[in-house]
Backbone bond lengths (Angstrom), bond angles and torsions (degrees), N, CA, C in turn:
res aa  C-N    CA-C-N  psi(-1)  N-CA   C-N-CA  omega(-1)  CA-C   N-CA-C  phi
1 X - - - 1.460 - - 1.531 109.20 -
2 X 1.407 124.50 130.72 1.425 126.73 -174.05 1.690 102.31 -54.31
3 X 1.303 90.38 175.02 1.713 107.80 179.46 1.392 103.30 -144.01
4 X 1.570 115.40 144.19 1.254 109.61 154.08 1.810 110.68 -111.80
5 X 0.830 131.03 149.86 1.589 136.43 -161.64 1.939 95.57 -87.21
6 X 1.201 109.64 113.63 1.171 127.01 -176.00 2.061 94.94 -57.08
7 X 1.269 127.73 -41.59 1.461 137.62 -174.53 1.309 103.53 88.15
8 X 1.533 108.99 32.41 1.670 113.67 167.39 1.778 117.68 -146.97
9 X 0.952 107.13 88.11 1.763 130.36 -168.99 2.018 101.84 -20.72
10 X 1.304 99.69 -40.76 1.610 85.06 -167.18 1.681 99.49 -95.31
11 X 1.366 111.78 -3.39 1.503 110.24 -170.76 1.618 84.26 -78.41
12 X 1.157 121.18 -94.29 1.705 108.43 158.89 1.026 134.35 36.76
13 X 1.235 114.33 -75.97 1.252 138.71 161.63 1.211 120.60 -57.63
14 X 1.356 149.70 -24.15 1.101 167.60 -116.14 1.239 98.48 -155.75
15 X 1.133 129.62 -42.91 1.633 135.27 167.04 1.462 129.73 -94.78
16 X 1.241 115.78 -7.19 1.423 117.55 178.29 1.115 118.06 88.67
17 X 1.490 121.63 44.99 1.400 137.77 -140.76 1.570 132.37 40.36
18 X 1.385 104.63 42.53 1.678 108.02 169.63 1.587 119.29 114.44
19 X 1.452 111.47 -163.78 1.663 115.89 -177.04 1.367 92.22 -77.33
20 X 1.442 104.79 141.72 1.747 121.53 151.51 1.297 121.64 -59.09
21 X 1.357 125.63 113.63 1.435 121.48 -149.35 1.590 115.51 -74.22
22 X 1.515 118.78 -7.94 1.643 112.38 -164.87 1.737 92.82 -132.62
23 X 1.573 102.55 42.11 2.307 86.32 171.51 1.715 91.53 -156.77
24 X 1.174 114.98 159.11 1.531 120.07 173.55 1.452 110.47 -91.68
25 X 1.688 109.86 135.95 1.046 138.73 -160.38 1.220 86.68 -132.36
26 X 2.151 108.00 121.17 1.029 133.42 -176.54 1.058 106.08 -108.94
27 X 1.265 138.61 133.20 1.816 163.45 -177.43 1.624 102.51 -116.32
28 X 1.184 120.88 109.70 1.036 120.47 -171.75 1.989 108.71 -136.28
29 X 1.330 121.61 165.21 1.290 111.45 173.65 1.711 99.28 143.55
30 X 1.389 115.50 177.60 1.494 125.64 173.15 1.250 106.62 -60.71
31 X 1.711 105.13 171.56 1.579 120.61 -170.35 2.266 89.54 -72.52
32 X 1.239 83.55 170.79 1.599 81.07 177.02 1.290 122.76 66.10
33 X 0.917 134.73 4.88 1.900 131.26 -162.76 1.637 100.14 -107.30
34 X 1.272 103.40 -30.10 1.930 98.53 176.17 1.377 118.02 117.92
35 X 1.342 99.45 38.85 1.851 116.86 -164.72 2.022 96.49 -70.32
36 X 1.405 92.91 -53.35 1.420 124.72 -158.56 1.715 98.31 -59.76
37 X 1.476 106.93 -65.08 1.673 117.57 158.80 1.490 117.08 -26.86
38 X 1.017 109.40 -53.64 1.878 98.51 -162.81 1.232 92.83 -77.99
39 X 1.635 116.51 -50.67 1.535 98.72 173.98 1.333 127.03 -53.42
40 X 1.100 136.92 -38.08 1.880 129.75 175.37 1.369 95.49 -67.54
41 X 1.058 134.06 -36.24 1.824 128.13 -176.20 1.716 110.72 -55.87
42 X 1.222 89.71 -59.45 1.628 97.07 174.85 1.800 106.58 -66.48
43 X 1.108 121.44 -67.70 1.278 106.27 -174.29 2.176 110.74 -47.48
44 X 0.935 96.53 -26.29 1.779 89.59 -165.32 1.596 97.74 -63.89
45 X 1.544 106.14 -31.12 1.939 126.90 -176.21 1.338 93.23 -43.04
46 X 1.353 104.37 -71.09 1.564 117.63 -142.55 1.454 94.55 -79.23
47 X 1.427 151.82 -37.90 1.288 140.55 130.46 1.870 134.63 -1.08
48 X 1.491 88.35 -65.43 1.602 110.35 164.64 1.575 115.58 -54.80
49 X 1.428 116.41 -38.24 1.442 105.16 -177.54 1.557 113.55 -127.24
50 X 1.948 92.83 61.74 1.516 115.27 166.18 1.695 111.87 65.72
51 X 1.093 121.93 20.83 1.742 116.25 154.93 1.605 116.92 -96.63
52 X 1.076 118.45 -177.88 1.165 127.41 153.54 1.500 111.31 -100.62
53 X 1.857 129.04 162.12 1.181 113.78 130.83 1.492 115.75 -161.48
54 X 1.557 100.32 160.33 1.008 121.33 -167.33 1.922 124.12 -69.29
55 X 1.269 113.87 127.62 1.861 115.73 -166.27 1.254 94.59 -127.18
56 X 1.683 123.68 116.01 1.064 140.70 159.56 1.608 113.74 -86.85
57 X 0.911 116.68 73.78 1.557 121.85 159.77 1.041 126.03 -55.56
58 X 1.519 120.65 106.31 1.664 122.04 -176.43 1.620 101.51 -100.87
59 X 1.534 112.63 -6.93 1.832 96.91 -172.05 1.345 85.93 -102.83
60 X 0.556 142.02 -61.95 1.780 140.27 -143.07 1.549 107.53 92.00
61 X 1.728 93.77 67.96 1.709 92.69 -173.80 1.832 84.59 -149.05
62 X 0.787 127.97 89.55 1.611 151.73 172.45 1.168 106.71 -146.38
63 X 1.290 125.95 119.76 1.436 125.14 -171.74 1.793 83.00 -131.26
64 X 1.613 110.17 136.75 1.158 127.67 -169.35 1.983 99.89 -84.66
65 X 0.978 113.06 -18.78 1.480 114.02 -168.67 1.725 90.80 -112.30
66 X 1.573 123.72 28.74 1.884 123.32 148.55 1.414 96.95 -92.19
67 X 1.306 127.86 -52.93 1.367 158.66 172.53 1.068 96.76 -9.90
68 X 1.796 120.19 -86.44 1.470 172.09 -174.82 2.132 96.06 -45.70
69 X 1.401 106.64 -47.94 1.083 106.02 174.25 1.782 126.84 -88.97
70 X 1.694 104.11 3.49 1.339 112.99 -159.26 2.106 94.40 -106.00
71 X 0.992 98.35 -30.06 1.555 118.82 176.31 1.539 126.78 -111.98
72 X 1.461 126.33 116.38 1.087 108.33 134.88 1.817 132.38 -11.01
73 X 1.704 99.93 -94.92 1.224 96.90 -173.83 1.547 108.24 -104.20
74 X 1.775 98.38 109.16 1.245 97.15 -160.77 1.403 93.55 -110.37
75 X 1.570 144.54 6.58 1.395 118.95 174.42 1.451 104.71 -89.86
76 X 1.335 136.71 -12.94 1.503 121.56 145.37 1.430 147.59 -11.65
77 X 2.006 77.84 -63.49 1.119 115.15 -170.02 1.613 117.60 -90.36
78 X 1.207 121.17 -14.81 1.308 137.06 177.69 1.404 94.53 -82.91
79 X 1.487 130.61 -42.49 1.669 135.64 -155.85 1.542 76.81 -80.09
80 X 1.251 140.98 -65.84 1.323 128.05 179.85 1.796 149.25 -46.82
81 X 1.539 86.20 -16.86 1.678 84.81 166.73 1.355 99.39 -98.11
82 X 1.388 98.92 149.33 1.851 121.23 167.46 1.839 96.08 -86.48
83 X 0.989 97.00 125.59 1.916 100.50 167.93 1.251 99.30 -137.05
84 X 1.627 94.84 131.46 1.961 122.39 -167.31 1.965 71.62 -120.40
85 X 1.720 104.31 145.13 1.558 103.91 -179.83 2.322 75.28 -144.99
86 X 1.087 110.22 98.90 1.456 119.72 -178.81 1.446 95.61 -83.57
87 X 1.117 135.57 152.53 1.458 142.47 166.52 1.531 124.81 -110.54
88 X 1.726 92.85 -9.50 2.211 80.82 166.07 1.508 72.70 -168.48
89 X 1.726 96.70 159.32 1.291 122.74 168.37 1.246 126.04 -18.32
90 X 1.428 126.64 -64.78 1.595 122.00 166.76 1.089 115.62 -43.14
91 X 1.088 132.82 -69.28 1.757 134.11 158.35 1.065 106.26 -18.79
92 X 1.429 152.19 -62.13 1.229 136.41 -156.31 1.322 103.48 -114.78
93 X 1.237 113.99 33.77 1.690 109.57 147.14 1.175 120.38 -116.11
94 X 1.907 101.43 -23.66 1.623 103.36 178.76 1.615 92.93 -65.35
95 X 1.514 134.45 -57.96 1.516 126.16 -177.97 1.517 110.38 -30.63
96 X 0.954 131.19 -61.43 1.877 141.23 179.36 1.345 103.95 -44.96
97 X 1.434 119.91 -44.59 1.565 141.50 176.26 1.936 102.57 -40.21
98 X 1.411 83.57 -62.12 1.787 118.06 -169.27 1.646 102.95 -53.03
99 X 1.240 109.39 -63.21 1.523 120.53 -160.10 1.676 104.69 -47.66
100 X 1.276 87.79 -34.24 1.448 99.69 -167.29 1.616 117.58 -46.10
101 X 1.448 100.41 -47.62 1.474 114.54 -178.92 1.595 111.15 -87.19
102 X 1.443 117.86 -9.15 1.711 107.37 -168.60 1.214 103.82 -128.94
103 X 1.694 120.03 12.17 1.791 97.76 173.69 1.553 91.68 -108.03
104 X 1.917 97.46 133.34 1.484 118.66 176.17 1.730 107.87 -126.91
105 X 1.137 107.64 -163.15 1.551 119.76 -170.75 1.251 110.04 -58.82
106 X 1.253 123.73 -12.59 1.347 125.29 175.05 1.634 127.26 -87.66
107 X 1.365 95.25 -5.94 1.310 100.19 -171.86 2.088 99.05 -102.68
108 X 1.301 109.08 148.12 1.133 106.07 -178.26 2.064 118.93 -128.16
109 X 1.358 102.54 20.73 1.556 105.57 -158.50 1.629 105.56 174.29
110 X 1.305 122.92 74.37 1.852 99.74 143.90 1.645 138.38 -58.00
111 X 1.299 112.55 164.62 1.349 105.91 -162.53 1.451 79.35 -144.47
112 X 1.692 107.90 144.97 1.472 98.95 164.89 1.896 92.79 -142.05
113 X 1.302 113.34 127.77 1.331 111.40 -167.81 1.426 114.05 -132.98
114 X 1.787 134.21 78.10 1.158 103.51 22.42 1.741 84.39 -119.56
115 X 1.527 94.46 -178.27 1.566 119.41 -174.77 1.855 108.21 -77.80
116 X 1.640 106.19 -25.48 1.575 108.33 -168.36 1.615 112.74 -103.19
117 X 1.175 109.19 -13.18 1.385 106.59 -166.58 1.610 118.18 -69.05
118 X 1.529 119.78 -47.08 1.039 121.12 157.62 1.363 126.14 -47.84
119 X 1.093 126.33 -47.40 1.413 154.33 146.03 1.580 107.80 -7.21
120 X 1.181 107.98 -66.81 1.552 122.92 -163.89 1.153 100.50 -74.36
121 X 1.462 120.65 -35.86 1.384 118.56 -147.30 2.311 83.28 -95.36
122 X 1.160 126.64 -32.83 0.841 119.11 161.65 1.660 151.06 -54.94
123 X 1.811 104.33 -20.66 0.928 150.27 118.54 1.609 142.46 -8.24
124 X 1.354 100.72 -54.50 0.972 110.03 -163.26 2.061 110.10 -118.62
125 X 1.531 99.47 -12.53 1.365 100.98 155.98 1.216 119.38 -123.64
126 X 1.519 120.85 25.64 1.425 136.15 -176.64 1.837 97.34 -100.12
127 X 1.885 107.99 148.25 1.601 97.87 160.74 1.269 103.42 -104.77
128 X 1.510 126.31 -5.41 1.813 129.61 -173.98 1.272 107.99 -105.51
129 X 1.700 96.82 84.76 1.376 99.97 -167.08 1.468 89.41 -77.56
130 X 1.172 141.41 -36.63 1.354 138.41 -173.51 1.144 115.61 -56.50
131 X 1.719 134.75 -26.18 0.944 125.32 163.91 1.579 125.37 -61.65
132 X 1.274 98.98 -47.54 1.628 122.10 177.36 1.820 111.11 -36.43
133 X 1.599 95.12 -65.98 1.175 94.06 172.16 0.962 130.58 -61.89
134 X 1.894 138.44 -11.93 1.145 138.25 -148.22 1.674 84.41 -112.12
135 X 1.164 106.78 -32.07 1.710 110.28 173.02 1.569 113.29 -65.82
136 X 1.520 119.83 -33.09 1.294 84.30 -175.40 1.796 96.33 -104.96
137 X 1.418 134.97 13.98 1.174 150.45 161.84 2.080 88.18 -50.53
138 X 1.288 118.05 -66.37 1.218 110.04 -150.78 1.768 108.39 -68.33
139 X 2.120 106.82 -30.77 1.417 103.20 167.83 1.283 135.49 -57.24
140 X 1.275 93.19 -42.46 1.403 100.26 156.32 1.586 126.76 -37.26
141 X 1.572 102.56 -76.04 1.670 101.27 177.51 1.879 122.66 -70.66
142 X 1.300 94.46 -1.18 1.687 103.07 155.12 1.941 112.72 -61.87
143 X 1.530 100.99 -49.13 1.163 96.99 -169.00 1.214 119.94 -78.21
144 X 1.471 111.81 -24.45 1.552 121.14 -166.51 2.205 97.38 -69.26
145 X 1.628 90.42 -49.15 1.759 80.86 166.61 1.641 140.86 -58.14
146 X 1.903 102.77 -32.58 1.347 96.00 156.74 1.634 116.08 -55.46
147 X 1.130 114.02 -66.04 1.358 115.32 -152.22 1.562 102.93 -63.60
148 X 1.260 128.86 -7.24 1.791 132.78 153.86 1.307 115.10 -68.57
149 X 1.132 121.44 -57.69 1.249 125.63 -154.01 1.793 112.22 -88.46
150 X 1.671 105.37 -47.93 1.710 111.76 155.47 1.335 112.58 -54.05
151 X 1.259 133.43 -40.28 1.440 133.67 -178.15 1.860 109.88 85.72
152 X 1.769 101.53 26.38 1.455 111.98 -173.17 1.714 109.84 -121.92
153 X 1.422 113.08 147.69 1.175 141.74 172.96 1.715 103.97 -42.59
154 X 1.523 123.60 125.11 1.378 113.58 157.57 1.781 105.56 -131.87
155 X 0.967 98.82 108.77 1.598 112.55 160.79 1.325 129.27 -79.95
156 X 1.495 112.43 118.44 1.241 108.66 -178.22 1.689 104.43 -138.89
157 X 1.368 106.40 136.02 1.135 116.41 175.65 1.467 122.47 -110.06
158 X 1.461 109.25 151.85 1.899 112.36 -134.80 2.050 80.58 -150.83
159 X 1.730 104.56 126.65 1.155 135.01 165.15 2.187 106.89 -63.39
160 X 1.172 94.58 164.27 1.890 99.93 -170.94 1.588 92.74 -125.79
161 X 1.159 97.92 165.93 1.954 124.12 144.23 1.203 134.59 -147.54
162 X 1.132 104.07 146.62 1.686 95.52 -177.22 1.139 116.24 -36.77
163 X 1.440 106.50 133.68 2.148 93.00 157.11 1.680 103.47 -86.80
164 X 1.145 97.96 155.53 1.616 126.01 -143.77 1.961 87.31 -83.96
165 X 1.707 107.48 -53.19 1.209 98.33 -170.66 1.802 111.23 -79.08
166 X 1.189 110.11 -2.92 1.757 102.77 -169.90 1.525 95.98 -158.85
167 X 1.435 111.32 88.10 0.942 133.93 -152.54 2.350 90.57 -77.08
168 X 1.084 124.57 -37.01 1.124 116.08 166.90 2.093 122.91 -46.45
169 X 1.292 114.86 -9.14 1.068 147.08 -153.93 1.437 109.60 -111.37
170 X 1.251 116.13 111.87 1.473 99.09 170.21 1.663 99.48 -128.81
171 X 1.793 101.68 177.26 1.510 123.63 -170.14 0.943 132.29 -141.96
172 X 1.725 131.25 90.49 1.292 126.99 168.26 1.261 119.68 28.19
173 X 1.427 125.23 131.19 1.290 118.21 144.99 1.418 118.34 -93.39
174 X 1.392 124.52 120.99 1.653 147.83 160.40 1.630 92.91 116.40
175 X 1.511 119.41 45.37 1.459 113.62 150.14 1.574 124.29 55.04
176 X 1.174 103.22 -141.31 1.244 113.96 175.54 1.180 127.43 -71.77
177 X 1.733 109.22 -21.27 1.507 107.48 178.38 1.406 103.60 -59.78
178 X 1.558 124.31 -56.36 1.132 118.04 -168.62 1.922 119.41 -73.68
179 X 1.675 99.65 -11.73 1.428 102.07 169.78 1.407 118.70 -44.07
180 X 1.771 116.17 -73.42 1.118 156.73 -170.21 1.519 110.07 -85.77
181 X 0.970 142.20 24.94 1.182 151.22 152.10 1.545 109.51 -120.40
182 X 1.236 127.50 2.79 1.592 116.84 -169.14 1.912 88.07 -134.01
183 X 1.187 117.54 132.66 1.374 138.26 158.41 1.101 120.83 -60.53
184 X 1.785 116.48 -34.08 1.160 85.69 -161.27 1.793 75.43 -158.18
185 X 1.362 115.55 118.86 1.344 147.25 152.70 1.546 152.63 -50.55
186 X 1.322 125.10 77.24 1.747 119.02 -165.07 1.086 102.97 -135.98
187 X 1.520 83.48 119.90 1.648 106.11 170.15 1.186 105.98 -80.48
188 X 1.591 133.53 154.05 1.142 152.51 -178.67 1.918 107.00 -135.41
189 X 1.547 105.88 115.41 1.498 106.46 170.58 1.783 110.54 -105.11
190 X 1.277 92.11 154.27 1.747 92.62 161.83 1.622 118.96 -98.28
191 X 1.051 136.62 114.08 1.331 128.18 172.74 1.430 119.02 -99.07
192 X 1.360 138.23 158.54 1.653 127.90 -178.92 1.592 113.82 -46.64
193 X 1.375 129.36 -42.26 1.815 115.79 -178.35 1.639 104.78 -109.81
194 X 1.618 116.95 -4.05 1.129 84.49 -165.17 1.930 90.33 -159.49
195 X 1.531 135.79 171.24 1.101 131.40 -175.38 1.674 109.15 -112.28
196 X 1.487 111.96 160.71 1.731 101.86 -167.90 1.281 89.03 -127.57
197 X 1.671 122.02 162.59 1.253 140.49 178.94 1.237 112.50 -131.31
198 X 1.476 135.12 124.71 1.431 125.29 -166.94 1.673 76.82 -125.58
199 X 1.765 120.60 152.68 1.074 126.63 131.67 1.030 146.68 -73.11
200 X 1.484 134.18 92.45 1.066 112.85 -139.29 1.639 123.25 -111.26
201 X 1.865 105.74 4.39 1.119 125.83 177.72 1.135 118.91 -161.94
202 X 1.451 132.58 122.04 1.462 124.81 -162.86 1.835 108.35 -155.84
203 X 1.733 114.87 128.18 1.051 98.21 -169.18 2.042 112.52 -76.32
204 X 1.124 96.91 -8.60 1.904 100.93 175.03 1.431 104.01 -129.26
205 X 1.410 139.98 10.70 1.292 112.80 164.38 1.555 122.65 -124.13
206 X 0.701 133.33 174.27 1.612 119.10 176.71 1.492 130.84 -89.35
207 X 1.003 103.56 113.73 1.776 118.89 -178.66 1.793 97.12 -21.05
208 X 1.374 97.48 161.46 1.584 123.09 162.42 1.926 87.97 67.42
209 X 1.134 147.55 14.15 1.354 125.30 148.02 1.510 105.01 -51.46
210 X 1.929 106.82 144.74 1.002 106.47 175.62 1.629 98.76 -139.60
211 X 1.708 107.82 -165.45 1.536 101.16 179.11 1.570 89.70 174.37
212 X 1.145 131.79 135.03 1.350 138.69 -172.63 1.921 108.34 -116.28
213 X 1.585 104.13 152.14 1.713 91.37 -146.84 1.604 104.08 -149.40
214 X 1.175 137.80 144.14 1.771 120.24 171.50 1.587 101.33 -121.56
215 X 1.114 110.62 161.53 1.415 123.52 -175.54 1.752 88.24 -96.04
216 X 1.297 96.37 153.20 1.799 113.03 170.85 1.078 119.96 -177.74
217 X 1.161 139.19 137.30 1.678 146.90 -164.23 0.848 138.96 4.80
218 X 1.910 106.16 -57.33 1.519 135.78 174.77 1.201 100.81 -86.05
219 X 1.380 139.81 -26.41 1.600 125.75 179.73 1.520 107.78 172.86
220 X 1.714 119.46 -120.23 1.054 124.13 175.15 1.879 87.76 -124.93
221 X 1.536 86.78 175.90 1.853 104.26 179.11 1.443 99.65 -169.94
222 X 1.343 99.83 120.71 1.420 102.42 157.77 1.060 148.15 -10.19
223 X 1.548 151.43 106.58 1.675 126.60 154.74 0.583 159.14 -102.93
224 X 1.727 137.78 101.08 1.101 123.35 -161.95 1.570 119.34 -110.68
């Protein structure tokens, strides 16, 4: 089964050499834990070895000088990602709308960073919540068909909340849509010196792999 190279040696390892190239792989966890990181790591990868790819920024949290520190030669690599930065829900469905018709052989990696934020915020001054959800029900299965039919990696990273009854416990934001639409599952914790990675869903490897990790200049690194 293909691989795409996560652009982090023990993540790699941890995956069987990398993302599965044709299903969405959800990164999920608190603000700060390194959602944003693995995604620019991987996208700078798939850049480096002649693709393009595409970064949907829903926060407005891409800082051009992570980029700058993630690469050598990063104005290449900057000319090579497409970045869509939508500012509310409609916006980032007409983008999902878009992809549909313009990702070709050249493209090697979507990124969606994050998938809930618009979401929430749509949510929360919306009264059709049923629409809401049924709206991002369909982005979702927009993406799940790119990443079939291109035969490419889409990463998307997805905000938590407590669960209410076991407060050690947390839960996706948008449920099951994003359960059952994503192949392949990683939780990300923050701990006081260092951040944790649980696997937490995988169609060939076995749940609960883990691997503990720190962010630093050049990228991420292991910790042991």
């Amino acid at each position: 089964m293909a691989k795409i190279s996560t652009g982090i040696k023990f993540l790699d390892l941890l995956l069987n050499g990398g993302y599965d190239h044709d299903i969405i792989t959800t990164i999920y966890g608190p603000s700060g834990c390194g959602k944003t990181n693995l995604c620019l790591i991987a996208a700078v990868k798939v850049v480096e070895s002649g693709k393009k790819a595409i970064f949907i920024d829903t926060e407005g949290g891409i800082c051009v000088e992570r980029i700058k520190q993630l690469t050598k030669d990063y104005e290449p690599v900057l000319k090579n990602i497409v970045f869509f930065n939508p500012v509310n829900f409609i916006e980032q469905s007409e983008i999902f709308e878009t992809l549909r018709g313009m990702v070709n052989d050249s493209i090697g990696m979507i990124v969606v960073d994050s998938i809930s934020m618009l979401y929430r915020l749509e949510l929360g001054r919306s009264t059709e919540v049923y629409d809401v959800n049924a709206s991002l029900g369909r982005q979702i299965a927009y993406l799940v068909e790119i990443a079939r039919r291109k035969k490419i990696p889409v990463l998307i990273t997805n905000q938590v909340y407590s669960d209410f009854d076991n407060r050690d416990q947390v839960k996706m934001v948008g449920g099951d849509l994003l359960k059952y639409g994503s192949k392949c599952l990683i939780e990300l914790r923050a701990f006081a010196n260092c951040r944790g990675l649980i696997l937490r869903k995988h169609r060939s490897l076995p749940e609960g792999l883990e691997c503990k990790f720190k962010i630093i200049g050049e990228g991420i690194e292991e910790f042991k």
